[in-house]
Biotite code that builds the C-alpha atoms (Angstrom):
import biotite.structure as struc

atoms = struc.array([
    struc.Atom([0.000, 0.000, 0.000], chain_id="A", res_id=1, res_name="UNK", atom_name="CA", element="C"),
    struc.Atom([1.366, 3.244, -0.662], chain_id="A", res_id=2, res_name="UNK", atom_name="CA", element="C"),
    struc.Atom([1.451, 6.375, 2.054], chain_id="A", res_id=3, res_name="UNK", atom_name="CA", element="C"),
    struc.Atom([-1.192, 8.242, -0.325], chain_id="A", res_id=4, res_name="UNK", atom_name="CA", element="C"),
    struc.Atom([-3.929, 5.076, -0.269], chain_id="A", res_id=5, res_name="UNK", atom_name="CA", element="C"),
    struc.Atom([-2.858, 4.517, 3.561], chain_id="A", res_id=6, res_name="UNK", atom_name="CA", element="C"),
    struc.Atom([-3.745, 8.166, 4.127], chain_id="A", res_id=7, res_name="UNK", atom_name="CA", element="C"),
    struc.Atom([-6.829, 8.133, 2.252], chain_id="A", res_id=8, res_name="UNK", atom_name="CA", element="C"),
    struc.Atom([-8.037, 4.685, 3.959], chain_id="A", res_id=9, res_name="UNK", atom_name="CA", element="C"),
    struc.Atom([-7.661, 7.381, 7.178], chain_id="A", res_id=10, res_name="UNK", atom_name="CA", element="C"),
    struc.Atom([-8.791, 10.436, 6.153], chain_id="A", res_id=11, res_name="UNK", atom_name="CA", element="C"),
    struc.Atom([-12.445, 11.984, 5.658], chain_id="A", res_id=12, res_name="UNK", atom_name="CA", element="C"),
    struc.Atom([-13.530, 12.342, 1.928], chain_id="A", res_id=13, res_name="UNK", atom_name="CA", element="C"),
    struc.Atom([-13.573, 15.874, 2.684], chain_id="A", res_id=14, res_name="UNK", atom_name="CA", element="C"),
    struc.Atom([-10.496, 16.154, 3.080], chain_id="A", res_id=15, res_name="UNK", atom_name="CA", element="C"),
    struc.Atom([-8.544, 17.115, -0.279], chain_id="A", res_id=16, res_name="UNK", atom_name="CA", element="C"),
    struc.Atom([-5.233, 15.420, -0.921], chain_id="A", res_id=17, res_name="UNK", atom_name="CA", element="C"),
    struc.Atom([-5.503, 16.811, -4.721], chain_id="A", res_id=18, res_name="UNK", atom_name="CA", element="C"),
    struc.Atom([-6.555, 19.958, -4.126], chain_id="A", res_id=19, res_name="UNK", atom_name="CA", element="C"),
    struc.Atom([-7.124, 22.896, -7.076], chain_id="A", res_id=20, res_name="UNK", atom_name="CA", element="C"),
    struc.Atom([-6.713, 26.421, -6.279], chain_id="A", res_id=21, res_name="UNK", atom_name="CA", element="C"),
    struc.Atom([-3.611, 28.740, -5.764], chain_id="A", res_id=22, res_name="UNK", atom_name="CA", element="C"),
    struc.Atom([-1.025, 28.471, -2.434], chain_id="A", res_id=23, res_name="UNK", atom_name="CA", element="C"),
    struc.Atom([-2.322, 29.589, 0.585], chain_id="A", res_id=24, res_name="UNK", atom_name="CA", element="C"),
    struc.Atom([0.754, 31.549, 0.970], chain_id="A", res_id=25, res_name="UNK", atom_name="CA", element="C"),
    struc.Atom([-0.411, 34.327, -1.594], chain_id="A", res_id=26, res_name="UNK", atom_name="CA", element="C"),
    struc.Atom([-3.634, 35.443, 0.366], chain_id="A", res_id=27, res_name="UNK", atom_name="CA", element="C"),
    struc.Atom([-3.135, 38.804, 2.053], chain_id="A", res_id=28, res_name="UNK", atom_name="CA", element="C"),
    struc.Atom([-4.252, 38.575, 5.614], chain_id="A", res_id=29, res_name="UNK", atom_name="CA", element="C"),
    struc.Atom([-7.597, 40.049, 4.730], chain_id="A", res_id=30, res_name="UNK", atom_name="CA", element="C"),
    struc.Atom([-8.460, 37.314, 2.735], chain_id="A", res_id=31, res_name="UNK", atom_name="CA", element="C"),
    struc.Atom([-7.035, 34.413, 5.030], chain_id="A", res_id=32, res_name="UNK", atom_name="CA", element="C"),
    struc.Atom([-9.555, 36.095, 7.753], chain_id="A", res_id=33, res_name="UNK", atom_name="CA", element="C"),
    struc.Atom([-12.842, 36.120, 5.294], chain_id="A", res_id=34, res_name="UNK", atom_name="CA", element="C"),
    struc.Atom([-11.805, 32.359, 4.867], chain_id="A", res_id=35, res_name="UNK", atom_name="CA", element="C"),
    struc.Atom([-10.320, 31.188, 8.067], chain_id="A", res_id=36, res_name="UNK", atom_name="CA", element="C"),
    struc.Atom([-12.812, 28.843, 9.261], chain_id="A", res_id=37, res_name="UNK", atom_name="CA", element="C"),
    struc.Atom([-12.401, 26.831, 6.414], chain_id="A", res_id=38, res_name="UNK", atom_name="CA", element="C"),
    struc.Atom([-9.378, 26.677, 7.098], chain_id="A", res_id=39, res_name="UNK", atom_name="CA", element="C"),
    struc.Atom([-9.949, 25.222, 10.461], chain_id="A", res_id=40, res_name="UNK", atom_name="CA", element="C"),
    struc.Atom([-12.835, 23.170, 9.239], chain_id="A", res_id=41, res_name="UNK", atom_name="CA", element="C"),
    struc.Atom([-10.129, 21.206, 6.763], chain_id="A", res_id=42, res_name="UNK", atom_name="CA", element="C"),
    struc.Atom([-7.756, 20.398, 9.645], chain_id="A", res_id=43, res_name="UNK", atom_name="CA", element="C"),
    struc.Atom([-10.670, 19.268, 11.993], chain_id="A", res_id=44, res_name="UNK", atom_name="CA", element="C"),
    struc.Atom([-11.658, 17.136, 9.072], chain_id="A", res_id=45, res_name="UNK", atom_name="CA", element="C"),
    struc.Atom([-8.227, 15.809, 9.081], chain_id="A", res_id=46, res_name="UNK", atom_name="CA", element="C"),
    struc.Atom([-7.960, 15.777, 13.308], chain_id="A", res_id=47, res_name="UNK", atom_name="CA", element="C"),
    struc.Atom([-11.245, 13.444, 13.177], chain_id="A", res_id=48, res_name="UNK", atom_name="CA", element="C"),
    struc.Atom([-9.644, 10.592, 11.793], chain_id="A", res_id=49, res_name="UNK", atom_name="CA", element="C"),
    struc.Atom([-9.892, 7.186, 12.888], chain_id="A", res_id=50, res_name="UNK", atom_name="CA", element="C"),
    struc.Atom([-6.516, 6.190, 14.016], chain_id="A", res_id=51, res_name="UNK", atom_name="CA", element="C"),
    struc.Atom([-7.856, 3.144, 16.141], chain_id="A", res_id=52, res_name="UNK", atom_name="CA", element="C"),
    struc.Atom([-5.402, 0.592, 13.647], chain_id="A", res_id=53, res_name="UNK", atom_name="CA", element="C"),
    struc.Atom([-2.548, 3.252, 14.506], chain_id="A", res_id=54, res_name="UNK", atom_name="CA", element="C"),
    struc.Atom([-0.452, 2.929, 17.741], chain_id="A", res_id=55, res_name="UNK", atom_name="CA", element="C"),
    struc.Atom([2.037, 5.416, 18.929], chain_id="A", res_id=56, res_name="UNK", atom_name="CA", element="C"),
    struc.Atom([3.246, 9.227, 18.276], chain_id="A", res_id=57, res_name="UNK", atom_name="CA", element="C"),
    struc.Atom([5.040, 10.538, 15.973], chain_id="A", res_id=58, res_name="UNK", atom_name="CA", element="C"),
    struc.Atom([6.101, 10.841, 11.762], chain_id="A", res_id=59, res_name="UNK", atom_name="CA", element="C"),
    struc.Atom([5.152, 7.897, 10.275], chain_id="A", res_id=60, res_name="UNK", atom_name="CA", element="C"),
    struc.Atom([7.999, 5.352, 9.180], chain_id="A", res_id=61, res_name="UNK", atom_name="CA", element="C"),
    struc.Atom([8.669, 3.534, 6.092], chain_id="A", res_id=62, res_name="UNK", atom_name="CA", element="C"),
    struc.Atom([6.295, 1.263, 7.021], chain_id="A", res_id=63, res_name="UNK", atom_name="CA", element="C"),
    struc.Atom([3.839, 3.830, 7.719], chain_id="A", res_id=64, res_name="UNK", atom_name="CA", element="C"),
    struc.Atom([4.400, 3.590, 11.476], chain_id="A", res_id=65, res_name="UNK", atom_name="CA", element="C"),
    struc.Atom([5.121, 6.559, 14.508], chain_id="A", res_id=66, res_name="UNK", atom_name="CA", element="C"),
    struc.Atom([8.515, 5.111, 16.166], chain_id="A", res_id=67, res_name="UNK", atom_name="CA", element="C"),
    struc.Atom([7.221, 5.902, 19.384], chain_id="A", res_id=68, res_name="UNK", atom_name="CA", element="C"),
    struc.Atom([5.281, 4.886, 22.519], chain_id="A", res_id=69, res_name="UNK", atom_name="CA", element="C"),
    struc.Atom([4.490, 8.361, 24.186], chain_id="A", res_id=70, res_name="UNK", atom_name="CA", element="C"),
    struc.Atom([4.428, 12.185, 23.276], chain_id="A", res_id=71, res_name="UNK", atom_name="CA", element="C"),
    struc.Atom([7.138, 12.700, 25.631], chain_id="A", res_id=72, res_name="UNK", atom_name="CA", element="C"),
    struc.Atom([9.803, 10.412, 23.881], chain_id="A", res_id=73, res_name="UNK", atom_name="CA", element="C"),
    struc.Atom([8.750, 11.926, 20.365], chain_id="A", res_id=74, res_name="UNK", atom_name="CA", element="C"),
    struc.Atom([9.531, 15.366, 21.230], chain_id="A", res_id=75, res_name="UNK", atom_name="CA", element="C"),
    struc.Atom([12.180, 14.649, 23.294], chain_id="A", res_id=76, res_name="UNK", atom_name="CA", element="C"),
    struc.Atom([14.159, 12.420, 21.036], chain_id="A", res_id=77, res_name="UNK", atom_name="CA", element="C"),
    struc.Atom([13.884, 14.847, 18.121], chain_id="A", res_id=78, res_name="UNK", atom_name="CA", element="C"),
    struc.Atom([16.615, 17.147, 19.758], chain_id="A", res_id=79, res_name="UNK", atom_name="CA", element="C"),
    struc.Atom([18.775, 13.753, 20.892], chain_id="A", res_id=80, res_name="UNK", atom_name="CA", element="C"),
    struc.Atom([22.199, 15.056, 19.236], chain_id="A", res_id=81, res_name="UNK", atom_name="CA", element="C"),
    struc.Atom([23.534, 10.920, 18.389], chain_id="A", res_id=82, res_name="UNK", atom_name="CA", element="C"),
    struc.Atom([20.679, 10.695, 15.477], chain_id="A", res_id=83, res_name="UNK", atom_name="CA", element="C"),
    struc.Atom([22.542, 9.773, 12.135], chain_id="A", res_id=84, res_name="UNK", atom_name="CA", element="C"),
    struc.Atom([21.585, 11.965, 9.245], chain_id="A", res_id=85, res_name="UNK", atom_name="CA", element="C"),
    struc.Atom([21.768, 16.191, 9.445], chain_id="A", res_id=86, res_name="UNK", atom_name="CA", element="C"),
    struc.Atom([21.137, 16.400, 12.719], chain_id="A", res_id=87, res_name="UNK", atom_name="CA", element="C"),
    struc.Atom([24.301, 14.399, 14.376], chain_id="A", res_id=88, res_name="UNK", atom_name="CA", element="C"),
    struc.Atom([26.358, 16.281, 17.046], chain_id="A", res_id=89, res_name="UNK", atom_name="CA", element="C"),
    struc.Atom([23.922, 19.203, 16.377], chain_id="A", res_id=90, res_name="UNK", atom_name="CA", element="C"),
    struc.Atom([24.334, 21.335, 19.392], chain_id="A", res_id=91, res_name="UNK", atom_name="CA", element="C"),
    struc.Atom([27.951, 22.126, 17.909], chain_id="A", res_id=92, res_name="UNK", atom_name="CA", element="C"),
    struc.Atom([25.545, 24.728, 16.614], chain_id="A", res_id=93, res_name="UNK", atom_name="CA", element="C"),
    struc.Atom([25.451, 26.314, 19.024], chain_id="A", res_id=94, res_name="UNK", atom_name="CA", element="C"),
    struc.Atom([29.243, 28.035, 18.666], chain_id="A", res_id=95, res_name="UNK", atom_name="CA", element="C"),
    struc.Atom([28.580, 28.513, 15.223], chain_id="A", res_id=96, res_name="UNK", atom_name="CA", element="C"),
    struc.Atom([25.809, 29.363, 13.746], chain_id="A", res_id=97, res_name="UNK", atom_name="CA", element="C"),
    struc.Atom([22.907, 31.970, 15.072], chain_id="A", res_id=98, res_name="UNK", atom_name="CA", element="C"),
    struc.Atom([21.436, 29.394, 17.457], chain_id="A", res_id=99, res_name="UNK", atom_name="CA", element="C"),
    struc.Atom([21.741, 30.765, 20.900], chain_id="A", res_id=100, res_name="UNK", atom_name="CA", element="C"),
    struc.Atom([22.120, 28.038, 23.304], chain_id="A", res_id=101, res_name="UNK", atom_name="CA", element="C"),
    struc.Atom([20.072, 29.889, 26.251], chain_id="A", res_id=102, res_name="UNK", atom_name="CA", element="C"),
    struc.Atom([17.019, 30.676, 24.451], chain_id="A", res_id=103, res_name="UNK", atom_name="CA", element="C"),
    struc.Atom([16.949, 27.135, 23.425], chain_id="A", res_id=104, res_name="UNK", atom_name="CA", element="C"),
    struc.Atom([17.397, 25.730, 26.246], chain_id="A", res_id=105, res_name="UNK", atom_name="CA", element="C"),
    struc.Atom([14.972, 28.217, 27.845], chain_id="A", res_id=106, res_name="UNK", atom_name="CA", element="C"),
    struc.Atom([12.221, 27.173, 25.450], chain_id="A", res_id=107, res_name="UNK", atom_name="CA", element="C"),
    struc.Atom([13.249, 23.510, 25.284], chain_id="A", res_id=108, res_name="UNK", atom_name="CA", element="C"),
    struc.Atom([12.021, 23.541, 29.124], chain_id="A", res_id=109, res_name="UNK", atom_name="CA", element="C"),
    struc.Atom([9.094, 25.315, 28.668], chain_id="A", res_id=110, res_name="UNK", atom_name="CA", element="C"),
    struc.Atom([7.904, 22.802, 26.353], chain_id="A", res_id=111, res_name="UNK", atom_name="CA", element="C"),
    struc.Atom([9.101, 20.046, 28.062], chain_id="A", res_id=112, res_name="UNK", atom_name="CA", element="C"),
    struc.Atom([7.192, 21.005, 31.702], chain_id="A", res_id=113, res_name="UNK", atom_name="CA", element="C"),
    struc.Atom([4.330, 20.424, 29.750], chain_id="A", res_id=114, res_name="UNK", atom_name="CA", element="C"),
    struc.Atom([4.259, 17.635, 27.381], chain_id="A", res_id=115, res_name="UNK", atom_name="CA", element="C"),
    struc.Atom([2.495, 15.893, 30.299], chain_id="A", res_id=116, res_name="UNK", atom_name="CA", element="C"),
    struc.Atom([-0.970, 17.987, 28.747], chain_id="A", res_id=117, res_name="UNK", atom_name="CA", element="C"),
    struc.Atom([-0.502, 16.317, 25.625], chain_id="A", res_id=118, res_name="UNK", atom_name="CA", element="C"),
    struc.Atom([0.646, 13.135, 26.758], chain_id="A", res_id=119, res_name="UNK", atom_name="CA", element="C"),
    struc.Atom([-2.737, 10.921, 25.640], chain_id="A", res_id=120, res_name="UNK", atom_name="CA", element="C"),
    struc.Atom([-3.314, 13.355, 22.314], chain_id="A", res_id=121, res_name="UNK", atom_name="CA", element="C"),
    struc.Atom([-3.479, 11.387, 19.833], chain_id="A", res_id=122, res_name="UNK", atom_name="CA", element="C"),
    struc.Atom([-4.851, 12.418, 16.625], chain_id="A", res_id=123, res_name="UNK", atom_name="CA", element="C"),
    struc.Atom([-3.801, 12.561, 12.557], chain_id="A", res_id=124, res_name="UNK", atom_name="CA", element="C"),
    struc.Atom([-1.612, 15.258, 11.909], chain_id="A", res_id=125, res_name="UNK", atom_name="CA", element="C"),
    struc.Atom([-0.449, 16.835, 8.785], chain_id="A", res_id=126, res_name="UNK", atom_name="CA", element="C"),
    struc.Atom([2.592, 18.623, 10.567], chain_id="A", res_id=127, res_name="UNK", atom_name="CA", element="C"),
    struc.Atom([3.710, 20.663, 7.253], chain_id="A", res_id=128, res_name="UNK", atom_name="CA", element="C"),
    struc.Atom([0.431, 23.163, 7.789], chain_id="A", res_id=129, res_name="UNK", atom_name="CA", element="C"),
    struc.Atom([3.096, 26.242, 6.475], chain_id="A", res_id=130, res_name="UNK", atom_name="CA", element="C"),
    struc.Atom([0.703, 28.486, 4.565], chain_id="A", res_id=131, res_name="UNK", atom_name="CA", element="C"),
    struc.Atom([3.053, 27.643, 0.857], chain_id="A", res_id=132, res_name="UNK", atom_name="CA", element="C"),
    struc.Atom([2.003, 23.686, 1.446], chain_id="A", res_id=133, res_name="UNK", atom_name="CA", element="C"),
    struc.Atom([-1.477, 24.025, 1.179], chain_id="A", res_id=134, res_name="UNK", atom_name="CA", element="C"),
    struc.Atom([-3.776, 24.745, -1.345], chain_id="A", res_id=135, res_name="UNK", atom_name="CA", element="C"),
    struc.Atom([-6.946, 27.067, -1.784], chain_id="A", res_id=136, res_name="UNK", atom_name="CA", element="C"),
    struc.Atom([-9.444, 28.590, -3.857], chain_id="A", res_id=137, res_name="UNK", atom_name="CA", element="C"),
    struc.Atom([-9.800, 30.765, -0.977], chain_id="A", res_id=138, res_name="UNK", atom_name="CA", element="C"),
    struc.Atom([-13.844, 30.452, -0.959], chain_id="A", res_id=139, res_name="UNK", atom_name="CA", element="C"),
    struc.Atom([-14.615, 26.539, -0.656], chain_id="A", res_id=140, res_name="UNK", atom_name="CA", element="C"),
    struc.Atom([-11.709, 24.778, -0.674], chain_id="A", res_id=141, res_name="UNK", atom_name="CA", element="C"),
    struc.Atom([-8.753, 24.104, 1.198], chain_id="A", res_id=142, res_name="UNK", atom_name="CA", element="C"),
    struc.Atom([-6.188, 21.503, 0.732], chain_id="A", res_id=143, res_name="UNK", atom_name="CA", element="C"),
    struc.Atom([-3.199, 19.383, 1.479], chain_id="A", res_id=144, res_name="UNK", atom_name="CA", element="C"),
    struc.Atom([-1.034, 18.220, -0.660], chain_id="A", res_id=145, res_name="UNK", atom_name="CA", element="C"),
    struc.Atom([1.953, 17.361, 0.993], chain_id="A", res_id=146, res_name="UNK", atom_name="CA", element="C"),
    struc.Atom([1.978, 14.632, 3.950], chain_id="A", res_id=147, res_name="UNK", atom_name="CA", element="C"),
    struc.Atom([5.998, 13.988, 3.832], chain_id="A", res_id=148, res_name="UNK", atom_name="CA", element="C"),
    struc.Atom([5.981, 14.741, 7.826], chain_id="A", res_id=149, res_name="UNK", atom_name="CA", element="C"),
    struc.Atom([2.389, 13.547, 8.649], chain_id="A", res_id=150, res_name="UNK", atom_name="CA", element="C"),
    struc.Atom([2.070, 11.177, 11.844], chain_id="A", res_id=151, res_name="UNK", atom_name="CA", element="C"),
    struc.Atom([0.142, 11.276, 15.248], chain_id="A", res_id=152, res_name="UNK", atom_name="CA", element="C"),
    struc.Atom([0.413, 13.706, 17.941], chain_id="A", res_id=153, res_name="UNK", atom_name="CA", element="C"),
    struc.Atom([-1.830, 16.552, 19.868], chain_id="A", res_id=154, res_name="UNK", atom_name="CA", element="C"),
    struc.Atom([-3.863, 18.027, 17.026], chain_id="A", res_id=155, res_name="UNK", atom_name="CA", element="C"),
    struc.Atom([-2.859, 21.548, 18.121], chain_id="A", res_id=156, res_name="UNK", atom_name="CA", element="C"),
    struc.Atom([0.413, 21.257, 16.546], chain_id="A", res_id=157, res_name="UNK", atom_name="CA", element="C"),
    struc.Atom([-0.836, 21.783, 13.276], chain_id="A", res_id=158, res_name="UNK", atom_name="CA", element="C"),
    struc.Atom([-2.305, 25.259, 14.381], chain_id="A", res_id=159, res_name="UNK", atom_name="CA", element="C"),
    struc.Atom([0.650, 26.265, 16.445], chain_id="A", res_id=160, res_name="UNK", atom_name="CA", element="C"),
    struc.Atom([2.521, 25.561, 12.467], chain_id="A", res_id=161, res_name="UNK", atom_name="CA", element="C"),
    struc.Atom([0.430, 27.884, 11.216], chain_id="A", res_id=162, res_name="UNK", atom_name="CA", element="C"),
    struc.Atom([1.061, 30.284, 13.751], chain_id="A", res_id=163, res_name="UNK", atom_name="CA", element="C"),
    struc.Atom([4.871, 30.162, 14.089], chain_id="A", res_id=164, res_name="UNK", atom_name="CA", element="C"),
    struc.Atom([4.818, 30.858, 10.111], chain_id="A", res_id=165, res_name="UNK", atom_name="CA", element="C"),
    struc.Atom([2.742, 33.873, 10.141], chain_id="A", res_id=166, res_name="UNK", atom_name="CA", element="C"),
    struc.Atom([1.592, 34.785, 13.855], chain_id="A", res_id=167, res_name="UNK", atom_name="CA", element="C"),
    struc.Atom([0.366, 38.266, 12.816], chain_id="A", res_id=168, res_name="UNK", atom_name="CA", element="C"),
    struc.Atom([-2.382, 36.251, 11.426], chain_id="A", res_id=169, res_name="UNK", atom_name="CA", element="C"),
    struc.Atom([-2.956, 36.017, 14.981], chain_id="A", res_id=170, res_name="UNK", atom_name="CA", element="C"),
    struc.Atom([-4.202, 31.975, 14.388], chain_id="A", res_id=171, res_name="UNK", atom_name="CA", element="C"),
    struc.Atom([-4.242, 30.870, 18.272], chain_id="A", res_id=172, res_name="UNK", atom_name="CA", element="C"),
    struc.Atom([-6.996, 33.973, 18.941], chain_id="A", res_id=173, res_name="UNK", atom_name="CA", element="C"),
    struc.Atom([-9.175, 32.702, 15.941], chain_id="A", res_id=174, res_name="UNK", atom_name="CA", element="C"),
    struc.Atom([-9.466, 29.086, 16.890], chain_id="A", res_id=175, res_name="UNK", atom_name="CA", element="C"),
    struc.Atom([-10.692, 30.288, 20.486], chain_id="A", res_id=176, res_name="UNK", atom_name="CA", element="C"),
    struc.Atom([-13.632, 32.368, 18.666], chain_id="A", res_id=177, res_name="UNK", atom_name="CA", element="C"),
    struc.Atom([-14.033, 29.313, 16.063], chain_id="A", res_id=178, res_name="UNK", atom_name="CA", element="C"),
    struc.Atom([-14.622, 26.949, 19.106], chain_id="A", res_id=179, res_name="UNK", atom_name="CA", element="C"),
    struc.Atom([-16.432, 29.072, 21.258], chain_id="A", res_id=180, res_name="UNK", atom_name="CA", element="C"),
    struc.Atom([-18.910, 29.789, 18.046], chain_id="A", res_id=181, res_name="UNK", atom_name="CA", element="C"),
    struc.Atom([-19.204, 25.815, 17.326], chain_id="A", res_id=182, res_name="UNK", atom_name="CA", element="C"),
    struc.Atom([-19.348, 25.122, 21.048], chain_id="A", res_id=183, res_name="UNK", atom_name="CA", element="C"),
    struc.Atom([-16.041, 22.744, 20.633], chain_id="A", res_id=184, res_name="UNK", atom_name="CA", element="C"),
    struc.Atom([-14.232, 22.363, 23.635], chain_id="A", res_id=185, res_name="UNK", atom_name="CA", element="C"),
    struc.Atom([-10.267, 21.855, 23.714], chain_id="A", res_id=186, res_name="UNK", atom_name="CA", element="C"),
    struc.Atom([-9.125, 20.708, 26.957], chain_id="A", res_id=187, res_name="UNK", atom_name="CA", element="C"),
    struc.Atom([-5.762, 22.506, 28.289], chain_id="A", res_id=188, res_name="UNK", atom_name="CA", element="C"),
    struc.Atom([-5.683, 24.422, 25.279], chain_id="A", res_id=189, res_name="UNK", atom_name="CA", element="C"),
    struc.Atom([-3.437, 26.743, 26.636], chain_id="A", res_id=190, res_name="UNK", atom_name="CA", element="C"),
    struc.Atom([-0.924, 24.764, 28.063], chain_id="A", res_id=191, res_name="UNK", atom_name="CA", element="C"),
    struc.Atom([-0.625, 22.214, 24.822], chain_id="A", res_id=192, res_name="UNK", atom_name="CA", element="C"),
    struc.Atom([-0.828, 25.093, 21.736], chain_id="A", res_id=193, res_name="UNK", atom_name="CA", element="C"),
    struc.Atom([2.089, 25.768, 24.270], chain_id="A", res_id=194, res_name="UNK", atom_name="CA", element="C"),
    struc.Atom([3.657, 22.815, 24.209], chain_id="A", res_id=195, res_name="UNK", atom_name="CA", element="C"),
    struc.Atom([3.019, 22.306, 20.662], chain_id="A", res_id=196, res_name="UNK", atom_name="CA", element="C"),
    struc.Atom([4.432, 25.161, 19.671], chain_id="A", res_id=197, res_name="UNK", atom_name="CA", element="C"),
    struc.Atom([7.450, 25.726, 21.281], chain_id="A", res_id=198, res_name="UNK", atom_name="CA", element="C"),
    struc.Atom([8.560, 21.972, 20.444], chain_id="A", res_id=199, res_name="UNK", atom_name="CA", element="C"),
    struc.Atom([8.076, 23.342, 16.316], chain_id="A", res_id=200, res_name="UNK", atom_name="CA", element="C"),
    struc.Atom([9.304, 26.472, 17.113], chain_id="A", res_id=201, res_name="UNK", atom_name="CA", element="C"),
    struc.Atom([12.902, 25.651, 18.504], chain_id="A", res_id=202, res_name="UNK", atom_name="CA", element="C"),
    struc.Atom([13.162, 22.928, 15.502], chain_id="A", res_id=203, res_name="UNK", atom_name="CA", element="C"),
    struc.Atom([12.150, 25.582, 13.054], chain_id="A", res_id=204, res_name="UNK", atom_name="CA", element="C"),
    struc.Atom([14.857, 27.775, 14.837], chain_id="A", res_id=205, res_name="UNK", atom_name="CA", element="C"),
    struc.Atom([17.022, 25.054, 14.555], chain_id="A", res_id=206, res_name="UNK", atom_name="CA", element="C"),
    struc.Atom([16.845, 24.638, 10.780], chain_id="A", res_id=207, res_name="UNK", atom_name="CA", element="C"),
    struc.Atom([17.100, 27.921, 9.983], chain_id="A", res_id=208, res_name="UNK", atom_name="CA", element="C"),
    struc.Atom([19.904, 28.526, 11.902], chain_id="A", res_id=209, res_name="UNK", atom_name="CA", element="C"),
    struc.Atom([21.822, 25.644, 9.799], chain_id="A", res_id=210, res_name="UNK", atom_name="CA", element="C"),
    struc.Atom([21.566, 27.418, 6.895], chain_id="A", res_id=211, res_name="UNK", atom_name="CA", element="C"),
    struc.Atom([22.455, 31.070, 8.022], chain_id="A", res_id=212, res_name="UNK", atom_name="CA", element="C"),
    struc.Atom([18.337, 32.469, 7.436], chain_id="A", res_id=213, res_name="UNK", atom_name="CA", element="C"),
    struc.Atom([19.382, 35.579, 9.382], chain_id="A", res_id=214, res_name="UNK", atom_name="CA", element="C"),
    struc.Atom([16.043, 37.106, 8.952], chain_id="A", res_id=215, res_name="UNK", atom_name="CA", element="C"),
    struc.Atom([13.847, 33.687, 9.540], chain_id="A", res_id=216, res_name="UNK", atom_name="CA", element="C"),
    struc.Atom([15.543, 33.093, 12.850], chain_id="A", res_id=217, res_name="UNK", atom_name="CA", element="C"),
    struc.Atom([14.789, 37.067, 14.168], chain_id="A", res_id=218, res_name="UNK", atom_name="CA", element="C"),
    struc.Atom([11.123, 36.817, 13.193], chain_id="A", res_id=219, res_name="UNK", atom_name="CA", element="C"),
    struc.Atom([10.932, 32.903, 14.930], chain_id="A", res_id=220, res_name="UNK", atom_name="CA", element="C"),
    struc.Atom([12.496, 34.024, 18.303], chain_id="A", res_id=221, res_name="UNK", atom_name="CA", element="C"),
    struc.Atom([10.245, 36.922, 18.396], chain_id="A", res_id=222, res_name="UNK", atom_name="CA", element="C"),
    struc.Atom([7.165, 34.677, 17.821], chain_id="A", res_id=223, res_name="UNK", atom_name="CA", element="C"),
    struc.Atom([8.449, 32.096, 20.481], chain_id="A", res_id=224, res_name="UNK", atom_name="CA", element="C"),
    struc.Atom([9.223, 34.710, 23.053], chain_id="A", res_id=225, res_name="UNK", atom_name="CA", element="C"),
    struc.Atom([5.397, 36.633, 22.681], chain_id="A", res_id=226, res_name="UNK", atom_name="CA", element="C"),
    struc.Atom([3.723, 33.760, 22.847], chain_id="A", res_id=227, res_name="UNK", atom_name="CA", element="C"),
    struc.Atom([2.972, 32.735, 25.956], chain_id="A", res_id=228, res_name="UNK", atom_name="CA", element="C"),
    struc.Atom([1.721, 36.471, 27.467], chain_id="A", res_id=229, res_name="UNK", atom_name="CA", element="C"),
    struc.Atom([-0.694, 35.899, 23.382], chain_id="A", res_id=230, res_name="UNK", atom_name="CA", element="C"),
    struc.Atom([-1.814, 32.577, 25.245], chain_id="A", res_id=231, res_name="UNK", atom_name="CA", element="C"),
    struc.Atom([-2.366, 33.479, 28.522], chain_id="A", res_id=232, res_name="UNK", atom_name="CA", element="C"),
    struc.Atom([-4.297, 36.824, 27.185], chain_id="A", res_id=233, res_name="UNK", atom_name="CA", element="C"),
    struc.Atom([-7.211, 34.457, 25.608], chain_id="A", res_id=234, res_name="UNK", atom_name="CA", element="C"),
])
């Protein structure tokens, strides 16, 4: 079976792997607010998968599998520094590149105090929710191409992506209106958008440190440091 038909044997037929439209990325913010809900509509869609044949957290493997037992060890072990590939011996980074070892470390505890919220979270994720990998007509249809990094985890991390790649869309604020309106209740929302977004934002930070993105890694450890009073505020 490939990854597209084991996706699809998951996921809602409203849910548009093959979507037509223009990237997301090209709405101003005027339009992205006209159209938001169906934004968060299409993720829900995606969040309400059955997952019942899928055990674990995190990216799915080869074999279309998360590698591991609990939320904690996923987001933990995605900063272990003995993983072959790119990320070996990464924290050498921090002596030379723009990755500041106390702001990581700062944010890597705030996010690990609280994995315990999202610990038990387990929903389908699309995990690449940056506004140039989806698709939209920006009226009545939004899709998602690209699953490369699609697993299992708190469904809030796929808002919290959205967020950390344009938070002046202010994407955290909308979903509490959105739920309040539909009467949807998110238990500990606070505490895992949190936890779910620190966790992407110091591995965003990471990556664009690596390849010298000056200007990406400003605009990320502004969004990561404003976040929590954003949070609290709602």
């Amino acid at each position: 079976m490939s990854k597209d038909n084991f996706l699809r044997s998951m996921l809602s037929e409203k849910v548009s792997m093959t979507p037509n439209g223009f990237v997301a990325d090209q709405l101003t913010p005027e339009q992205f607010w006209n159209c938001h809900e169906l934004f968060f509509d299409s993720l829900l869609e995606i969040h309400a998968s059955d997952i019942s044949g899928v055990d674990g957290y995190g990216r799915f493997n080869g074999n279309y599998k998360p590698e591991y037992e609990t939320c904690r060890e996923f987001l933990i072990d995605t900063f272990a520094e003995d993983k072959e590939g790119y990320w070996y011996n990464w924290r050498e980074m921090f002596g030379t590149t723009l990755l500041q070892r106390d702001f990581f470390e700062q944010y890597y505890k705030e996010m690990e105090k609280r994995i315990h919220y999202c610990e038990g979270k387990r929903y389908l994720v699309n995990n690449f929710t940056f506004f140039v990998n989806m698709i939209t007509d920006g009226k009545t249809t939004v899709g998602f191409p690209d699953w490369s990094f699609s697993g299992i985890g708190d469904f809030l991390i796929d808002f919290a992506i959205m967020d950390l790649n344009k938070p002046y869309l202010r994407i955290p604020e909308l979903l509490v209106e959105y739920c309040k309106k539909r009467e949807i209740i998110i238990p500990e929302f606070k505490e895992r958008f949190l936890c779910m977004a620190y966790y992407k934002g110091i591995d965003v930070l990471r990556w664009h440190a690596s390849i010298d993105d000056a200007e990406s890694c400003t605009t990320i450890v502004k969004s990561i440091s404003e976040l929590k009073d954003r949070i609290y505020a709602l």
